[in-house]
C-alpha positions in Angstrom: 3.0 -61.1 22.4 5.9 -61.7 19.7 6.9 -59.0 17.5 5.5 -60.7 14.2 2.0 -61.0 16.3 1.8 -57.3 17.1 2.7 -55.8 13.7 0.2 -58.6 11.8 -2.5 -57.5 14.4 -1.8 -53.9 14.4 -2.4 -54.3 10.4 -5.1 -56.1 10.4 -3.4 -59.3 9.6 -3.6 -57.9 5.9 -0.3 -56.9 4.0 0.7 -53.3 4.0 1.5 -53.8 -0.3 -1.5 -55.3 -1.0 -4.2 -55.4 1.6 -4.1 -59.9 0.9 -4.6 -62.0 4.2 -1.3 -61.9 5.9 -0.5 -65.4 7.3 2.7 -66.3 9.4 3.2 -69.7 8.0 4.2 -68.1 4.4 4.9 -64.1 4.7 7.4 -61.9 6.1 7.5 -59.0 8.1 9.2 -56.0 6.9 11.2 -53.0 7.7 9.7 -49.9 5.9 13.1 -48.1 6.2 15.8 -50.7 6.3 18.5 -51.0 8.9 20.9 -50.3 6.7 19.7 -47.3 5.6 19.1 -45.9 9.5 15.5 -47.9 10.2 15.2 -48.9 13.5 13.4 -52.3 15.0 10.7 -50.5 16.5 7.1 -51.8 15.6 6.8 -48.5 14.2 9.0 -49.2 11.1 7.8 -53.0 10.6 4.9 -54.2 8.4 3.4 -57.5 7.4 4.3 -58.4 3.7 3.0 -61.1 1.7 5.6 -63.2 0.1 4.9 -61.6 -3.7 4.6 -57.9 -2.2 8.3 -58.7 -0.5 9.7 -60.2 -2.9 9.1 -57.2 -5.0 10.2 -54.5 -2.6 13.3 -56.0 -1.8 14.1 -56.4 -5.3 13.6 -52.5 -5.7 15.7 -51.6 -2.7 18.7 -53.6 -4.7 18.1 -51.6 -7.9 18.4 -48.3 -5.7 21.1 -49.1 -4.3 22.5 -50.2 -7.6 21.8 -46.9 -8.9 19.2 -47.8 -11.5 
């Protein structure tokens, strides 16, 4: 089983932001702690995101690191 079908199926196939149908075709899956800041690849640290819930946690990870 692929990576993306074990974290969608170990979440219910529902995003970890918003609890919306996650669906392959149009969502993402995630790192909860980002490599960059020491997360690892493990299916541990990965969770299915819907594209809006994404969207909006990456965009808050750049404004920490921006220092806002």
């Amino acid at each position: 089983m692929k990576t993306r079908q074990r974290v969608a199926l170990a979440h219910g196939h529902r995003c970890a932001g918003c609890g919306r149908l996650w669906m392959a075709s149009r969502d993402q899956i995630d790192h909860v702690i980002p490599l960059e800041r020491g997360g690892s690849n493990d299916d541990a640290n990965l969770q299915p995101l819907c594209d809006a819930c994404h969207k909006a946690k990456t965009a808050a990870e750049a404004g920490a690191r921006a220092g806002r």
